[in-house]
Each structure stands twice: as C-alpha cells, then as structure tokens.
Phi, psi and omega in degrees: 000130180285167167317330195278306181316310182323306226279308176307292176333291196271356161307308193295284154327298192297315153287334153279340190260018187246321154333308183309283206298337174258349178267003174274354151280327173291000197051032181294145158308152209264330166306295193307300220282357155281323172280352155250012150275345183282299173328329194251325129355304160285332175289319179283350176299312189311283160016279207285280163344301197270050140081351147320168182258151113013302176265033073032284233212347189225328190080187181302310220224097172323298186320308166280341162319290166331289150346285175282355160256357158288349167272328161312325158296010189030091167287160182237131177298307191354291191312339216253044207245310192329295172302313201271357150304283184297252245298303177324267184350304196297322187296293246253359166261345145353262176328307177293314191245018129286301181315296197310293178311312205248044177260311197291330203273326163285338178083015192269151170245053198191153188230032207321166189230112207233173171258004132333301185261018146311288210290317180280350171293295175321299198284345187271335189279293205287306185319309192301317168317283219294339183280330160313305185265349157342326193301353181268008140282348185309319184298338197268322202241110207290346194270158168279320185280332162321296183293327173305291161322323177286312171306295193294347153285333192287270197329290177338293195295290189282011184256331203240346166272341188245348174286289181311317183293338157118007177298120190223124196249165182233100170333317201272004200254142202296119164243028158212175179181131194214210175216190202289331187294348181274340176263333191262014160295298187314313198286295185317306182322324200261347179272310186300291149357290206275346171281347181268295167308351146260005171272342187264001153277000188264320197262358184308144179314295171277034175244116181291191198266330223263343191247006190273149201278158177296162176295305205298305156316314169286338169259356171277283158343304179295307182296309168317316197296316203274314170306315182311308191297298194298339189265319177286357152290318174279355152284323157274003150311317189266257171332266182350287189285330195260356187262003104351271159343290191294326224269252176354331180265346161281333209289000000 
C-alpha cells in the first residue's frame, strides 16, 4: 500500500469513527450506529475503488451528513447519557486521586481545587472531543497530524483573542475545597461511578462475547489512563502554567 493510499485509509477511518462518535452522543442505539458505520465505511471504500471523491458519498458537509442520518434513526437523548457517564466517572477520579496524592505528598488535610485545574480538566475533555470529530475534516485536510495541528491552533488562537480583548483570569484562585473526609467519598463515589459503567458496557446487549474487553484489562487502562492524567497535572501545575504566564504577558 502506497503513501497515497495510507493517507485514504485513514481519512476513511477518521471519518467513520468521527461519525461513530457523534451519533453515540446524538443517542442512536449502539446496535443502530455499527451497522451504520459498516455501511458508511463500505460506501466509501466503494467510492475510492470506482475513482471517486470522498464528498461523493458525504457531500460538502460531513457533519450534516451525520445529522441528517442520526435523525432518520430517532435518536433518544437518554442514550447518548452513556458518554457523558464515562466522562463523569473519568472527571471525578481525575479529581479524587489528584486530592488524594496531593493531600499525602503535603502532609495537608485539606485540598484546594483552583480554576486552573478546573481549566485543564474541562479543556482536555473537550479537545479529546474536538479531536474526534476533527474527522469531518478529513475530506478537505488528507492527514490525521493536518487536523490536529488545526484543532490545536484553533484552541490556542483562541486563548490569544481573548488574552487581547484584555480578558485576565487568577488562575491560582480556589473555587472548591474540602478535606480527608471528602476525598474518600469522592474516591467511593468514582469506584462506584465506574462498576456501574462497567457493567453496563460488559453486559450490554450489543457488546458480544468475543469483543468485551477482560476486567483485569479494562481497569488497568483505566487506572493507568488516570496516572497519566494526575502527572500531567501536576507538571502542568509547575511547568505549563507557568511558560503560559510568561508566553500571555508578551503577547
């Protein structure tokens, strides 16, 4: 397979799993919305095979492509509760073992919450969205690294528009705060939160046997995912916020 080819693929790929992604928010049933990425997923293949274009087969605007076939599909908002559970499950163990950590590592009984880490919690969940559905660029931007680069000037670009309109926020300043008893709630809270989202992703009707991921795996991913998450807070606490500051006080 050529470069060219590579570049097709994963344009194709990008645009179905950005499709995926917006009719599991729009609440198409899960059942609906695989039989209708294998479908759209085979018209562009075709597409590409007969010498076609991509918009073809999508039109000028992926997005309302989407649209308009997530309404044909009666969506129920309910369904679409499902993403916003893992994300809630994902914020709040965020939250709970950054307090937890950094209660042990000061030796503090108490945790503040700054709108810092307010900002980078928030900004990291919608960028991984925006980056998802980034795929509805794909007919105009042929690269995966093109779109990113484009989300990620877009956020930027728009952090420096808003630093100029004279808008000035204080980062360090708290807006919740609590203590120990209150982080090992949040920690029960965020075990439960996530046995419930695994069970109804394990048991769910449209997940077969042969594709549900093991327990032992699937909580390691997570928990691994969540360290991650917890180190870069605390480097962008340090590091971040502070080449931010300086990088906003040239502008």
């Amino acid at each position: 397979m050529n470069r060219a080819d590579q570049h097709t693929q994963q344009q194709i790929s990008d645009l179905v799993e950005a499709c995926a992604g917006y009719w599991e928010l729009r609440g198409i049933a899960r059942e609906s919305s695989t039989e209708m990425q294998l479908e759209l997923e085979q018209h562009l293949q075709q597409a590409v095979s007969d010498g076609k274009s991509l918009e073809a087969v999508l039109g000028p605007n992926p997005a309302a492509f989407a649209e308009a076939w997530a309404r044909e599909m009666h969506p129920r908002f309910w369904r679409g509760g499902a993403r916003v559970l893992h994300g809630l499950v994902y914020a709040l163990s965020v939250v709970s073992t950054t307090a937890l950590i950094s209660q042990v590592l000061a030796h503090s009984p108490s945790f503040t919450f700054t709108i810092f880490a307010a900002y980078l919690l928030t900004g990291s969940g919608l960028l991984a969205l925006l980056l998802q559905l980034g795929g509805f660029l794909s007919p105009r931007i042929s690269t995966r690294q093109g779109r990113e680069a484009l989300m990620l000037a877009g956020v930027v670009l728009a952090v420096l528009v808003l630093r100029l309109a004279g808008m000035k926020v204080n980062w360090s300043m708290a807006l919740l705060s609590w203590s120990w008893p209150m982080t090992i709630l949040l920690l029960a809270l965020a075990a439960l939160l996530f046995s419930l989202d695994f069970w109804r992703t394990s048991n769910g009707g449209h997940t077969t046997s042969a594709r549900r991921v093991p327990t032992l795996r699937y909580v390691t991913i997570f928990i691994a995912s969540v360290a991650v998450f917890d180190v870069m807070m605390f480097v962008a606490s340090v590091a971040v916020f502070d080449f931010c500051r300086l990088a906003l006080r040239l502008v």
